[in-house]
mmCIF entry with sequence, helices, sheets and N, C-alpha, C, O atoms, coordinates in Angstrom:
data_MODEL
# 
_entry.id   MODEL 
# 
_entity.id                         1 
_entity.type                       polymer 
_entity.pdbx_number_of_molecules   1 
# 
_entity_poly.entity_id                      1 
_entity_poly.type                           'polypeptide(L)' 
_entity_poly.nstd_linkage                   no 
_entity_poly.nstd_monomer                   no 
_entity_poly.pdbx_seq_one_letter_code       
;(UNK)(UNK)(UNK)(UNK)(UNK)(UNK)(UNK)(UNK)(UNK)(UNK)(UNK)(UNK)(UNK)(UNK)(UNK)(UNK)
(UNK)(UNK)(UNK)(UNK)(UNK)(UNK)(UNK)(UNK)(UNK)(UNK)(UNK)(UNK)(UNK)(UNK)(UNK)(UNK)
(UNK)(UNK)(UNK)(UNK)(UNK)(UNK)(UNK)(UNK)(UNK)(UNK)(UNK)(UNK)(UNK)(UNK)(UNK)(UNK)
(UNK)
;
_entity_poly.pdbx_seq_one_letter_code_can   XXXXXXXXXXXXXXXXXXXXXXXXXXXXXXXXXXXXXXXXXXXXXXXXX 
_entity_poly.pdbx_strand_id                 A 
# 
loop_
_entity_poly_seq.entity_id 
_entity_poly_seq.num 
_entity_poly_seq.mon_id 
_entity_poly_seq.hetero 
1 1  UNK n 
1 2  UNK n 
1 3  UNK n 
1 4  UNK n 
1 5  UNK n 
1 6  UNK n 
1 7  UNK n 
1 8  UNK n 
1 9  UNK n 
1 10 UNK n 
1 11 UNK n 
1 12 UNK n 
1 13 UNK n 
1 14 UNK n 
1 15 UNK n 
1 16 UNK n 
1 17 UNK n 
1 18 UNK n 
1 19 UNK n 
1 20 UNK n 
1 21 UNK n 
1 22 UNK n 
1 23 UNK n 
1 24 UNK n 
1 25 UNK n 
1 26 UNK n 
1 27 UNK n 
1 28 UNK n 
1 29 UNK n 
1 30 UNK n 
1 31 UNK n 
1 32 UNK n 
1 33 UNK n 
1 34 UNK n 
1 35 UNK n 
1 36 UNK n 
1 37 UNK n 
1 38 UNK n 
1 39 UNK n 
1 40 UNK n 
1 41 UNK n 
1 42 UNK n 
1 43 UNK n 
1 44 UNK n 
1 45 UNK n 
1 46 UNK n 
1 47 UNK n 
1 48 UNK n 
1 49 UNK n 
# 
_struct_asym.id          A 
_struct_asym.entity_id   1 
# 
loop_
_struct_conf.conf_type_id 
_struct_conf.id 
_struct_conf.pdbx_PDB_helix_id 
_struct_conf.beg_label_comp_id 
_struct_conf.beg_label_asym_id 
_struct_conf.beg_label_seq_id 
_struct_conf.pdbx_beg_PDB_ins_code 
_struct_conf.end_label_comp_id 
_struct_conf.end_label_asym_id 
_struct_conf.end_label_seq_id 
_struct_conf.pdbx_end_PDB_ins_code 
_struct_conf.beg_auth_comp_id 
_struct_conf.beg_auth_asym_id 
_struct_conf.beg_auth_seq_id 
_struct_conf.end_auth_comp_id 
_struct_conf.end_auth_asym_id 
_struct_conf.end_auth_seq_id 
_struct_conf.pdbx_PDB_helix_class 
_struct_conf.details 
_struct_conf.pdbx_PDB_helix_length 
HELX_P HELX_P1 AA1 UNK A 13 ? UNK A 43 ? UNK A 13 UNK A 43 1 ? 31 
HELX_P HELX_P2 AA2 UNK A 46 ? UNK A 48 ? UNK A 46 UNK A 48 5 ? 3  
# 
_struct_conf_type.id          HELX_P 
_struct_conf_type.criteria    ? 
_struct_conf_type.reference   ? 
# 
loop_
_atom_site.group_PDB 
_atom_site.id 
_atom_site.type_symbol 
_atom_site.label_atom_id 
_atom_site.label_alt_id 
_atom_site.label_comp_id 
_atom_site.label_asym_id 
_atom_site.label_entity_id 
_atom_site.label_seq_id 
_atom_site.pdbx_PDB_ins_code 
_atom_site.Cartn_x 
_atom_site.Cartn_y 
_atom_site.Cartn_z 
_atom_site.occupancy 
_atom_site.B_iso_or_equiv 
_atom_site.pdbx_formal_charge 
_atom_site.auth_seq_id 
_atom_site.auth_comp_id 
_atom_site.auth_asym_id 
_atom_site.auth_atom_id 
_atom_site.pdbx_PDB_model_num 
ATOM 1   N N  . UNK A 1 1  ? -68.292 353.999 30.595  1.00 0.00 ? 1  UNK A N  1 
ATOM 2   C CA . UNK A 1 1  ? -68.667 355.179 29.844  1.00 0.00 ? 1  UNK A CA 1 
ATOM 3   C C  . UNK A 1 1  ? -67.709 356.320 30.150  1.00 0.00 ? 1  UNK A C  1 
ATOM 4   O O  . UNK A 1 1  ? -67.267 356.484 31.287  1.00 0.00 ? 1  UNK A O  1 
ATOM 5   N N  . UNK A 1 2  ? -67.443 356.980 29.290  1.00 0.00 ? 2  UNK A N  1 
ATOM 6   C CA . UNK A 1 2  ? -66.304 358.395 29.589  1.00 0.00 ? 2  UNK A CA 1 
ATOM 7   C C  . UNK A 1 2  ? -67.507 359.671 29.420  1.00 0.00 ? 2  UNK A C  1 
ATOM 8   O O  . UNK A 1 2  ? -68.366 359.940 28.580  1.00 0.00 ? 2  UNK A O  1 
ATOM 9   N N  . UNK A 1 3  ? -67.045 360.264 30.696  1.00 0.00 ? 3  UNK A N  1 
ATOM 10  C CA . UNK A 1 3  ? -67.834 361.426 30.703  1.00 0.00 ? 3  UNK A CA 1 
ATOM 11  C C  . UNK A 1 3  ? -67.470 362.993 30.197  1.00 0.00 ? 3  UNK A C  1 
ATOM 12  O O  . UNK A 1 3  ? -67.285 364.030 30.834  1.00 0.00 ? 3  UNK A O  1 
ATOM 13  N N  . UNK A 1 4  ? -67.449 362.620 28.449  1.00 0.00 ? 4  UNK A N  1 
ATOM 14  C CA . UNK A 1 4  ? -67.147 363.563 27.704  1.00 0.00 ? 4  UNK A CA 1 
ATOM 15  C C  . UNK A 1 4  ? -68.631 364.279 27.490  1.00 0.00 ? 4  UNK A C  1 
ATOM 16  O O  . UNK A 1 4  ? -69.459 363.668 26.814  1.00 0.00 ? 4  UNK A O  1 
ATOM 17  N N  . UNK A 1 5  ? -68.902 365.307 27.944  1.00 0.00 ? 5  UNK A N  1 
ATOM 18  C CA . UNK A 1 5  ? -70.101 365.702 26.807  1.00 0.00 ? 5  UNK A CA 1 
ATOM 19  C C  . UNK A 1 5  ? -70.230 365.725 25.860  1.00 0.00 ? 5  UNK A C  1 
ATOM 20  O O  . UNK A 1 5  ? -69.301 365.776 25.055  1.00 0.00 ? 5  UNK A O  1 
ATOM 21  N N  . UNK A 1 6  ? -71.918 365.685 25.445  1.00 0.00 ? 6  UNK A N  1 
ATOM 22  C CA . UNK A 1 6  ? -71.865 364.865 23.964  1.00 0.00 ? 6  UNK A CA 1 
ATOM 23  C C  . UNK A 1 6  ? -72.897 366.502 23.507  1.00 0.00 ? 6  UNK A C  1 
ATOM 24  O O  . UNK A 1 6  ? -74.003 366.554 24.043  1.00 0.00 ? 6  UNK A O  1 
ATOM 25  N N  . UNK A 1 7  ? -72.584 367.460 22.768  1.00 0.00 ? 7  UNK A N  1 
ATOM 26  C CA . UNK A 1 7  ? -73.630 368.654 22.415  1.00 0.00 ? 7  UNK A CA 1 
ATOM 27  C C  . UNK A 1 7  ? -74.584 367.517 21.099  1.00 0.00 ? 7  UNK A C  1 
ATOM 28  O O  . UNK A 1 7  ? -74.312 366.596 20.328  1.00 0.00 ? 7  UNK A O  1 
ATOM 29  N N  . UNK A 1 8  ? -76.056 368.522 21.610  1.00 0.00 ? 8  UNK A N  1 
ATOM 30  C CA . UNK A 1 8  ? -77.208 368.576 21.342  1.00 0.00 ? 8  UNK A CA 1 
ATOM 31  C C  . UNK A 1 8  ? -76.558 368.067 19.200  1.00 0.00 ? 8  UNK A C  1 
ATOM 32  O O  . UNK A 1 8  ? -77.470 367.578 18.534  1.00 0.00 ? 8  UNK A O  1 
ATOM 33  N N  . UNK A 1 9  ? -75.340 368.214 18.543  1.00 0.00 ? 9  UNK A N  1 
ATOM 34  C CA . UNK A 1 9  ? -75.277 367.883 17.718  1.00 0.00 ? 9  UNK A CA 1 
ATOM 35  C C  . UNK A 1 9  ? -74.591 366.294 17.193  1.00 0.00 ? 9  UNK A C  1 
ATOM 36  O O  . UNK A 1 9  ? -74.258 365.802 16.115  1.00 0.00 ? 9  UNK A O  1 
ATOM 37  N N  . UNK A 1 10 ? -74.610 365.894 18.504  1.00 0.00 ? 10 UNK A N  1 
ATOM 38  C CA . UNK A 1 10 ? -74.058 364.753 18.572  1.00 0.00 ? 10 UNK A CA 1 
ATOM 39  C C  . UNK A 1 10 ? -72.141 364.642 18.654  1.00 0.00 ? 10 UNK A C  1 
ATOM 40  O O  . UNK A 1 10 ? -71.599 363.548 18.498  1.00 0.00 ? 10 UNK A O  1 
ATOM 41  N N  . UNK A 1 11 ? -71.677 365.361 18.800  1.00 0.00 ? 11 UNK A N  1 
ATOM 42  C CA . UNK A 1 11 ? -69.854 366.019 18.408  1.00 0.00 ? 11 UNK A CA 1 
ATOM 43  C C  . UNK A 1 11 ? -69.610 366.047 20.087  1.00 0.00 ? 11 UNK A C  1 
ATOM 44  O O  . UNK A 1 11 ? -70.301 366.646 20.912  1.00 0.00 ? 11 UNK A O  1 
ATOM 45  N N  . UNK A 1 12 ? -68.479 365.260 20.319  1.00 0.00 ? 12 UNK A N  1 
ATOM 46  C CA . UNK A 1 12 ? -68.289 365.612 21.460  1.00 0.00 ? 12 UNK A CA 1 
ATOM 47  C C  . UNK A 1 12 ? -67.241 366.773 21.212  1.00 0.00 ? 12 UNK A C  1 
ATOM 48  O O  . UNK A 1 12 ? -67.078 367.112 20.040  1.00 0.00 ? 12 UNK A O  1 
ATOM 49  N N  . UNK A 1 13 ? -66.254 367.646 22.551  1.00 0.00 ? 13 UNK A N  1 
ATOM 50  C CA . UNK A 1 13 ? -66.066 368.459 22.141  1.00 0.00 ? 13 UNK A CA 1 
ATOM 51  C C  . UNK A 1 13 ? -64.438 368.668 21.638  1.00 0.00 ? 13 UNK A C  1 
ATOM 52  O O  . UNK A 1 13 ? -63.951 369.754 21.324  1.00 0.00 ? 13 UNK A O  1 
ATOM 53  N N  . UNK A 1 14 ? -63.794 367.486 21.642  1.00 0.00 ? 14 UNK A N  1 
ATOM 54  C CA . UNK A 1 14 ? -62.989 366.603 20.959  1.00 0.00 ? 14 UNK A CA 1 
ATOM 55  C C  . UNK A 1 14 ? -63.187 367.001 19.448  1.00 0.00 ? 14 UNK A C  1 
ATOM 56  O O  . UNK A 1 14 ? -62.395 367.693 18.808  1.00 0.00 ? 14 UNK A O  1 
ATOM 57  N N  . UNK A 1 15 ? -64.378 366.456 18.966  1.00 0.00 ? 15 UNK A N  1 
ATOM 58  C CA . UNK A 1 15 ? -64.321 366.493 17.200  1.00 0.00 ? 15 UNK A CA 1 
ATOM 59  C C  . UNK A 1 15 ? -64.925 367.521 16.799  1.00 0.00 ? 15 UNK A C  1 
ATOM 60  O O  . UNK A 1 15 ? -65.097 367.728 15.597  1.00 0.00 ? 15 UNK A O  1 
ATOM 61  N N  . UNK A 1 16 ? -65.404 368.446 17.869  1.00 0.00 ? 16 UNK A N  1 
ATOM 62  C CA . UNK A 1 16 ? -66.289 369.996 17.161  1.00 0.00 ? 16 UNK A CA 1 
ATOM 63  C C  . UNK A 1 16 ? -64.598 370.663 17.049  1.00 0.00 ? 16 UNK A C  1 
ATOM 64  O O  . UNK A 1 16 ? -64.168 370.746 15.899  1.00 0.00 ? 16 UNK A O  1 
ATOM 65  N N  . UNK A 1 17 ? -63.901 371.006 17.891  1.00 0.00 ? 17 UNK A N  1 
ATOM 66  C CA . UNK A 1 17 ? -62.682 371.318 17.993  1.00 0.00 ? 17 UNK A CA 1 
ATOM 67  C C  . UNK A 1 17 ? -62.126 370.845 16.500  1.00 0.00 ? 17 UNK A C  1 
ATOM 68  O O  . UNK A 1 17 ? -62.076 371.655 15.575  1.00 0.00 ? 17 UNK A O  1 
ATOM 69  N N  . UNK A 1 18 ? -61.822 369.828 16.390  1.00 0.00 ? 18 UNK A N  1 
ATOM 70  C CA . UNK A 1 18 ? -61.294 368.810 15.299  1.00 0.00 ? 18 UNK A CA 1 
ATOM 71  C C  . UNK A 1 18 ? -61.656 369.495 13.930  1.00 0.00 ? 18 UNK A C  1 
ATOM 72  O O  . UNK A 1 18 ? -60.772 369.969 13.216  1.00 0.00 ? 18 UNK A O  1 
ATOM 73  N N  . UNK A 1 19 ? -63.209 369.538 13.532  1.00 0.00 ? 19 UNK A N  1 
ATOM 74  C CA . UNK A 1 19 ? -63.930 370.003 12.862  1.00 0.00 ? 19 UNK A CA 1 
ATOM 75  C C  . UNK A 1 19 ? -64.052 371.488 12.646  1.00 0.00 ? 19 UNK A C  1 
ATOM 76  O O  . UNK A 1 19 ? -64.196 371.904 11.497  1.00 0.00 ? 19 UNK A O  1 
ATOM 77  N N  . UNK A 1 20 ? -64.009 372.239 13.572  1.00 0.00 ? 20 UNK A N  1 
ATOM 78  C CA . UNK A 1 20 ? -63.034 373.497 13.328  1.00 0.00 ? 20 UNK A CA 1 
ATOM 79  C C  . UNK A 1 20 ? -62.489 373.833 12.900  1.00 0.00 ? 20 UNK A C  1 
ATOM 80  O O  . UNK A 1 20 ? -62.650 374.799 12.155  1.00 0.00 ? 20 UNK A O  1 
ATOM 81  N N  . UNK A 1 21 ? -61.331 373.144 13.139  1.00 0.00 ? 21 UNK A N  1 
ATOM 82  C CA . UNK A 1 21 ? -59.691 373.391 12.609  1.00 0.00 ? 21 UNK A CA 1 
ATOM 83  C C  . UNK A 1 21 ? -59.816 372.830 11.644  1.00 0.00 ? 21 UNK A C  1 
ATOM 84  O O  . UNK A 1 21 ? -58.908 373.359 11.003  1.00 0.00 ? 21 UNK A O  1 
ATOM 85  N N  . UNK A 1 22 ? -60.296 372.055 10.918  1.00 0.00 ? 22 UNK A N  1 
ATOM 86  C CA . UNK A 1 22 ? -60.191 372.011 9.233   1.00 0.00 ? 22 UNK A CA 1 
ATOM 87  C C  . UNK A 1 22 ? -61.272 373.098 8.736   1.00 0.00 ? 22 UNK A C  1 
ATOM 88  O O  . UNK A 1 22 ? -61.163 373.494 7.575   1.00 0.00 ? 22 UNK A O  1 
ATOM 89  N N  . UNK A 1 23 ? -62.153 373.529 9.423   1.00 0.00 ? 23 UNK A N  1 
ATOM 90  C CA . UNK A 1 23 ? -62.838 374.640 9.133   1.00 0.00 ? 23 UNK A CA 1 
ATOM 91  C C  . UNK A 1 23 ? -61.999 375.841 8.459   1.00 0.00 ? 23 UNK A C  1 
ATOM 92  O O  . UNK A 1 23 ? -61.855 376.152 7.276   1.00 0.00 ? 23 UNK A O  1 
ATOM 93  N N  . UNK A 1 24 ? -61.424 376.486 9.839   1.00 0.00 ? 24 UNK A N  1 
ATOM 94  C CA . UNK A 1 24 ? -60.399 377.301 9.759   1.00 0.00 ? 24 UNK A CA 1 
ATOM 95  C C  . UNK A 1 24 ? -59.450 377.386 8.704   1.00 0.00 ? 24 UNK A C  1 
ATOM 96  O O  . UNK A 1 24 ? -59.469 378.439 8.066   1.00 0.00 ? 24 UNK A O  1 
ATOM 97  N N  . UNK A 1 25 ? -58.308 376.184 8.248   1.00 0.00 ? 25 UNK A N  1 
ATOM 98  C CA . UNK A 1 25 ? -57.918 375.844 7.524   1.00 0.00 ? 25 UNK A CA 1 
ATOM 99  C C  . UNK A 1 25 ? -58.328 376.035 6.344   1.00 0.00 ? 25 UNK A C  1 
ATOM 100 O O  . UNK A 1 25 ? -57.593 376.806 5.726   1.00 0.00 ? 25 UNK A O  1 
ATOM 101 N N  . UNK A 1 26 ? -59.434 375.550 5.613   1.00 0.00 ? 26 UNK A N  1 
ATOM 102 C CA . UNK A 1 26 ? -60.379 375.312 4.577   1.00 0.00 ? 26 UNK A CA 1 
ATOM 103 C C  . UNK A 1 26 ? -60.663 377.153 4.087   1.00 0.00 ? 26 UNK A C  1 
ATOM 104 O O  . UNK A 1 26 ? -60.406 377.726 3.028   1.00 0.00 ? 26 UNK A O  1 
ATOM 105 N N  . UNK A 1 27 ? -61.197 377.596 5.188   1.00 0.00 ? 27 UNK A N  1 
ATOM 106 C CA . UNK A 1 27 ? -61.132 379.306 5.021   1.00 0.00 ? 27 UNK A CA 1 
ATOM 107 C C  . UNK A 1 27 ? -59.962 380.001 4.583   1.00 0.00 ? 27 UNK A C  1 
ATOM 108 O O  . UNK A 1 27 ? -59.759 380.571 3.511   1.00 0.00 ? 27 UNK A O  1 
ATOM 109 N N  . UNK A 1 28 ? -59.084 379.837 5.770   1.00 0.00 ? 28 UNK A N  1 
ATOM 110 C CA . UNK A 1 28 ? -57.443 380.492 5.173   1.00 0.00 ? 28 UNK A CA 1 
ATOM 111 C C  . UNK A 1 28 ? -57.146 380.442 3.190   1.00 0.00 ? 28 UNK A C  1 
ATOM 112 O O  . UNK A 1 28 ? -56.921 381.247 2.286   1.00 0.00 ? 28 UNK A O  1 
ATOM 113 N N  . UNK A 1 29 ? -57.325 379.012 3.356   1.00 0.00 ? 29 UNK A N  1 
ATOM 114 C CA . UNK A 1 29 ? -56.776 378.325 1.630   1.00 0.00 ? 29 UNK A CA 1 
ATOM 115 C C  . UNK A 1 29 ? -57.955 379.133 1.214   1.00 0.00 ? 29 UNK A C  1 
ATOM 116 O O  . UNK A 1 29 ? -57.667 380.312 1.418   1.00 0.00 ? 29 UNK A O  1 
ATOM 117 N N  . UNK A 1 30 ? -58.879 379.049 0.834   1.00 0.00 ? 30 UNK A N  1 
ATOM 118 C CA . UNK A 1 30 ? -59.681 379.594 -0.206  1.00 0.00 ? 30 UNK A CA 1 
ATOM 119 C C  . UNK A 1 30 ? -59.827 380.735 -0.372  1.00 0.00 ? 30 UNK A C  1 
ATOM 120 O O  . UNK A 1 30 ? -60.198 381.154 -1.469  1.00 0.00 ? 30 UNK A O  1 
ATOM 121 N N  . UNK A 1 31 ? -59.476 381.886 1.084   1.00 0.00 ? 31 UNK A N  1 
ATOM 122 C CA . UNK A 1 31 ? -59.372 383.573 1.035   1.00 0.00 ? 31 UNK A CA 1 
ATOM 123 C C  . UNK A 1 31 ? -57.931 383.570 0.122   1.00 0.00 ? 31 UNK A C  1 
ATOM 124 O O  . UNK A 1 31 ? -57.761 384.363 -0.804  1.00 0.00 ? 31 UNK A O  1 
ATOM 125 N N  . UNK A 1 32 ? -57.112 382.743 0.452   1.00 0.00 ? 32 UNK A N  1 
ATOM 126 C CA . UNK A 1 32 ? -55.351 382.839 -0.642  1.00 0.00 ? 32 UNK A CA 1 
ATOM 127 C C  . UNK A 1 32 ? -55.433 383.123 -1.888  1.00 0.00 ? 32 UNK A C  1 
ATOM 128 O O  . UNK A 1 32 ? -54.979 384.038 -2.575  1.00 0.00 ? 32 UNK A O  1 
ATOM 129 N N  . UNK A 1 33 ? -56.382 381.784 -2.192  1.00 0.00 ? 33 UNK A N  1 
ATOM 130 C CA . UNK A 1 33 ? -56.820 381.957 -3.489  1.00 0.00 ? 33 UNK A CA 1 
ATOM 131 C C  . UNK A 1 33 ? -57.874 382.904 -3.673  1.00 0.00 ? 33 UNK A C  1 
ATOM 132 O O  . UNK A 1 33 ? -58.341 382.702 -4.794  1.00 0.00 ? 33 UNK A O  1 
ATOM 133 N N  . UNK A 1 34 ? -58.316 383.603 -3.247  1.00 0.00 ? 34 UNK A N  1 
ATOM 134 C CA . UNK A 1 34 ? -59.401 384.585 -3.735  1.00 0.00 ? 34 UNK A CA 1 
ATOM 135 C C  . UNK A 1 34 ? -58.640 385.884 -3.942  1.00 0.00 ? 34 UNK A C  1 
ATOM 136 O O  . UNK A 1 34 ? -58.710 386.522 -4.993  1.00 0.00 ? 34 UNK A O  1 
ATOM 137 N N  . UNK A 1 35 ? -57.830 386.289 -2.775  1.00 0.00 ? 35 UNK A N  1 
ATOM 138 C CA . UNK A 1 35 ? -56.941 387.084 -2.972  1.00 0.00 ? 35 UNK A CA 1 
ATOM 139 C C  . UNK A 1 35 ? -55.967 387.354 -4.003  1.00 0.00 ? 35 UNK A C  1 
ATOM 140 O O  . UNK A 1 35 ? -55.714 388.531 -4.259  1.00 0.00 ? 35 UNK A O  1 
ATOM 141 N N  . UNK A 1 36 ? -55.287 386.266 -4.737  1.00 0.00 ? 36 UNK A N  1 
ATOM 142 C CA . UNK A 1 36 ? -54.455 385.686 -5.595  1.00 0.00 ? 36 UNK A CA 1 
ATOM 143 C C  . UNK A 1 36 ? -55.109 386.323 -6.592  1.00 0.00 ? 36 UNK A C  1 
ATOM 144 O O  . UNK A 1 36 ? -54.833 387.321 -7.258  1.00 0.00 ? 36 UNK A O  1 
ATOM 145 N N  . UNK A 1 37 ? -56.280 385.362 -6.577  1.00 0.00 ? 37 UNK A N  1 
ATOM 146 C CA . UNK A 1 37 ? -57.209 385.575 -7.910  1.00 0.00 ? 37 UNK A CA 1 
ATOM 147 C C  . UNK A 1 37 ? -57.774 386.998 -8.512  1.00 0.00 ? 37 UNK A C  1 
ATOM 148 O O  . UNK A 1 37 ? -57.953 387.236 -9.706  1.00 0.00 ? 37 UNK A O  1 
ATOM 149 N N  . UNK A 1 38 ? -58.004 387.859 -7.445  1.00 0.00 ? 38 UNK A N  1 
ATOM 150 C CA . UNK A 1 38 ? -57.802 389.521 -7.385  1.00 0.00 ? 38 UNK A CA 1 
ATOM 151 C C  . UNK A 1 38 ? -56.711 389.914 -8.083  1.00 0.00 ? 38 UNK A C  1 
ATOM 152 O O  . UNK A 1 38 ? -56.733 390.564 -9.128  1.00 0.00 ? 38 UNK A O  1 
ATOM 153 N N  . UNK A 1 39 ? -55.709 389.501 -7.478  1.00 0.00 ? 39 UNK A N  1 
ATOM 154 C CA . UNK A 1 39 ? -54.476 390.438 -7.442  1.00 0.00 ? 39 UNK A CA 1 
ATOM 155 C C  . UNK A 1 39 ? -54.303 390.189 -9.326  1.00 0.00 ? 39 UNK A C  1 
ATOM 156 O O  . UNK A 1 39 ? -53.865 391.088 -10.045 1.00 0.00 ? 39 UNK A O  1 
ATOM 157 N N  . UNK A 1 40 ? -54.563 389.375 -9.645  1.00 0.00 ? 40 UNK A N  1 
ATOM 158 C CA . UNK A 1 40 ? -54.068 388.732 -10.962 1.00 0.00 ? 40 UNK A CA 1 
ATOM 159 C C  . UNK A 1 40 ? -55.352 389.601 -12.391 1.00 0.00 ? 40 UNK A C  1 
ATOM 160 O O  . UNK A 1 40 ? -55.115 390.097 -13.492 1.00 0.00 ? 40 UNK A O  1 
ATOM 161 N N  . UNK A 1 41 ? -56.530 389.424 -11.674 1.00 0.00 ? 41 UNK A N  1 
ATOM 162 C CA . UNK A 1 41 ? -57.251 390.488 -12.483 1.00 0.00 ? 41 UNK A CA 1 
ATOM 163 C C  . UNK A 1 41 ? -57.313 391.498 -12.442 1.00 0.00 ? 41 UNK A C  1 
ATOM 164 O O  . UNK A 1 41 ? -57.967 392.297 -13.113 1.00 0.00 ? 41 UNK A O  1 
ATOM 165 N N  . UNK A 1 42 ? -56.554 391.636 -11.544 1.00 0.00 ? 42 UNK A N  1 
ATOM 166 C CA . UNK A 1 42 ? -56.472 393.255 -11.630 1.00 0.00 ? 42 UNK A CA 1 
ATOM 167 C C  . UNK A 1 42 ? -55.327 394.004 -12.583 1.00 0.00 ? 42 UNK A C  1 
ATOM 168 O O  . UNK A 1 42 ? -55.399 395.031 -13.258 1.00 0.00 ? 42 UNK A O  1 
ATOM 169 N N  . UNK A 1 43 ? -53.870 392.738 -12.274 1.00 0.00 ? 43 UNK A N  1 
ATOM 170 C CA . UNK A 1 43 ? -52.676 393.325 -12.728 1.00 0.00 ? 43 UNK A CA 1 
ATOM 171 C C  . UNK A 1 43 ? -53.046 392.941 -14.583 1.00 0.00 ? 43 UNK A C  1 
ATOM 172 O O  . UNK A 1 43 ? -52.518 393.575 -15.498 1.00 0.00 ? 43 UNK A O  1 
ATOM 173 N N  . UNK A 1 44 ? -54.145 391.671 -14.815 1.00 0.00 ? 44 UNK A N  1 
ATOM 174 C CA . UNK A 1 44 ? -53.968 391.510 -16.337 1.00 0.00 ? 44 UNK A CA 1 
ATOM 175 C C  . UNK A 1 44 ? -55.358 391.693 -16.822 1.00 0.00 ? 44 UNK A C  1 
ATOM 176 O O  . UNK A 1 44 ? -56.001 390.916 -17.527 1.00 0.00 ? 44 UNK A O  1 
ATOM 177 N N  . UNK A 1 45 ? -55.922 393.462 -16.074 1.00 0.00 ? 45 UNK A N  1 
ATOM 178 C CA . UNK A 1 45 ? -57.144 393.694 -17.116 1.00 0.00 ? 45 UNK A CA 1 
ATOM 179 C C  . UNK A 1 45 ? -57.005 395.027 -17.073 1.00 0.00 ? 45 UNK A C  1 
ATOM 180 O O  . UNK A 1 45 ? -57.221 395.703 -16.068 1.00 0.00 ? 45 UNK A O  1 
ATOM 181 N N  . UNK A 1 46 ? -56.513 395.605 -18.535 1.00 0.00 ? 46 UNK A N  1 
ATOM 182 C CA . UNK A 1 46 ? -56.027 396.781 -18.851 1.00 0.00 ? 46 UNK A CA 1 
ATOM 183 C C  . UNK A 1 46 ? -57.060 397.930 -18.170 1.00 0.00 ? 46 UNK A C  1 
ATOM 184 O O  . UNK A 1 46 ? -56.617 398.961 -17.665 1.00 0.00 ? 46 UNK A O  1 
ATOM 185 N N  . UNK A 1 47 ? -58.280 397.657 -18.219 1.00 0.00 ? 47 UNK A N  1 
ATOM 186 C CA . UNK A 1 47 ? -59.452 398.985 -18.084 1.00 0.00 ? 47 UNK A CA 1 
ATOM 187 C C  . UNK A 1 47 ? -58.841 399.350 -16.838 1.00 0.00 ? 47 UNK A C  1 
ATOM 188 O O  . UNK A 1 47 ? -58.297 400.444 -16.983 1.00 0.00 ? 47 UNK A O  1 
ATOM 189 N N  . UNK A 1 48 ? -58.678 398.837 -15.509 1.00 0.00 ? 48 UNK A N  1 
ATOM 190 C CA . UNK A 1 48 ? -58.857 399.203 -14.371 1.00 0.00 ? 48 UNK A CA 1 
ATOM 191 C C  . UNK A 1 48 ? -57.041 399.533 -13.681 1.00 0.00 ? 48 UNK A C  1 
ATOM 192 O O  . UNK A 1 48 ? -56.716 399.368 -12.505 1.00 0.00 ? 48 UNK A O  1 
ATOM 193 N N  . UNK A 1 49 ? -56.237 399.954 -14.667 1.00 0.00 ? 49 UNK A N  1 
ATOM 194 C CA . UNK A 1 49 ? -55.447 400.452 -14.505 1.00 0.00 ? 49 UNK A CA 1 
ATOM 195 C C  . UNK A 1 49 ? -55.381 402.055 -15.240 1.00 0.00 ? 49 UNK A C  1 
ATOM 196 O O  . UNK A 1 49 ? -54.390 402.768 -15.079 1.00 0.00 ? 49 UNK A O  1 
# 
């Protein structure tokens, strides 16, 4: 047996880590595009200029 702890969610702390970082990742990309997606209604909707 390897004495990794195992948290109360079953993840040792190997794949919570793991699981994170595509977390993280997953956040970054979709604020890009949200940001993007701002920047673009803003520059092509006449009222709010």
């Amino acid at each position: 047996m390897t004495d990794e702890k195992v948290y109360p969610t079953g993840l040792t702390e190997k794949e919570a880590i793991e699981i994170n970082e595509g977390l993280k990742w997953g956040t970054r990309i979709y604020g890009a595009i949200a940001v993007f997606a701002h920047i673009l209604a803003y520059i092509l909707t006449p009222w709010l200029q």
